[in-house]
N, C-alpha and C positions, 0 to 999 in steps of 0.2 A: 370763817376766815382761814385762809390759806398763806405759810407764812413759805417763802422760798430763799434760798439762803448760797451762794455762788462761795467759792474758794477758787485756790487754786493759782492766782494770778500773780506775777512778778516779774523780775528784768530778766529776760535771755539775751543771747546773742545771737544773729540772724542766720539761719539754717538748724536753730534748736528747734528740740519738740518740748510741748507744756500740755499739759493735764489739765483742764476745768472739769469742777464736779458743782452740781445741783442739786442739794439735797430741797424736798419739800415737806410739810406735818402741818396737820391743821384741821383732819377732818377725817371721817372711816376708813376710808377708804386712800391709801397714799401712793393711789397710779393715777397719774397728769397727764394731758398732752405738754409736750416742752419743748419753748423755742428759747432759739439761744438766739443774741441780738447783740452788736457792739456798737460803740459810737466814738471817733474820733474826737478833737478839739475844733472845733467850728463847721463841723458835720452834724447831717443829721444821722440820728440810728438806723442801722441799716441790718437787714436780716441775718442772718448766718445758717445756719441750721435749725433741724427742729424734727422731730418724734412723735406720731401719735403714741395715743396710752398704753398699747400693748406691746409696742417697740415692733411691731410689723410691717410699718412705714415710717421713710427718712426721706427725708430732700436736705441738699447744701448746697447753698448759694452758688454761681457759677465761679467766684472769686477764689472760693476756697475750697471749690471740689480737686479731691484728687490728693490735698495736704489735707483738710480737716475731716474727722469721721465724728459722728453723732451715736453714742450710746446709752443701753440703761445698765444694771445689775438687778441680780435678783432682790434687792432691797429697794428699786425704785429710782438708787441714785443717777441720776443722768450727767453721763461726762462728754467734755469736747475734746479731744483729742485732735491737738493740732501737730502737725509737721512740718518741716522745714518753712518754718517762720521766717518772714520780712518785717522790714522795717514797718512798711504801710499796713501790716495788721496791728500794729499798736493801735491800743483803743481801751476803754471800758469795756467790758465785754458784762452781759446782762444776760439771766435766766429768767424765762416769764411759763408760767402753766396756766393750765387752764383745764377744767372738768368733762369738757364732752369728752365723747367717746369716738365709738368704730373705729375707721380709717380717719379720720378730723387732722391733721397740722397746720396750723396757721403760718403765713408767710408776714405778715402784716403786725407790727405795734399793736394796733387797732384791736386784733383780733382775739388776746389773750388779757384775764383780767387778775391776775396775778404776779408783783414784778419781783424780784430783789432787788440789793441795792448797788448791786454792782460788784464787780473786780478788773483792777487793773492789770493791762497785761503792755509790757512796755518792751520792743524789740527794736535794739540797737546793730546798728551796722557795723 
């Protein structure tokens, strides 16, 4: 079992930057693939970013390229580092891993079997 565990989320004001971090432990070996994932109030969840295991490849959504970058550290932890925040990024924001390897990120819910349990990230106008 793979346990994943999100911080980092709270109320800014729009044009801030916030820090999400994704720590994971669970099993020998603690490099993941990691997608980051948010979901509004009456949306469905929707991609954001995401890392394979060796931090070699990134993709971010087209929404939030350009403010949000996708990272790891030499400890594993993978952060979201967002920039000049809006309103419409509020949301739960979700870290999900997953074990394959090589180049692998998933863009897809579907595609990773490991979630946490969320942090909210709330940006006021």
């Amino acid at each position: 079992q793979v346990q994943v565990v999100e911080s980092g989320g709270r109320l800014v004001q729009a044009g801030a930057s916030l820090r999400l971090s994704c720590t994971t432990s669970g099993r020998t070996s603690n490099t993941y693939a990691v997608g980051w994932f948010r979901q509004a109030p009456g949306k469905e969840r929707e991609f954001v970013a995401a890392m394979n295991w060796s931090g070699s490849k990134s993709d971010e959504a087209d929404s939030v390229k350009g403010r949000f970058t996708i990272s790891r550290d030499i400890n594993s932890t993978v952060y979201l580092q967002m920039n000049s925040l809006k309103p419409e990024d509020t949301a739960v924001y979700y870290c999900a891993a997953d074990t394959r390897r090589s180049s692998w990120l998933g863009v897809q819910t579907y595609e990773y079997a490991y979630w946490g349990q969320g942090t909210q990230v709330t940006v006021s106008s």
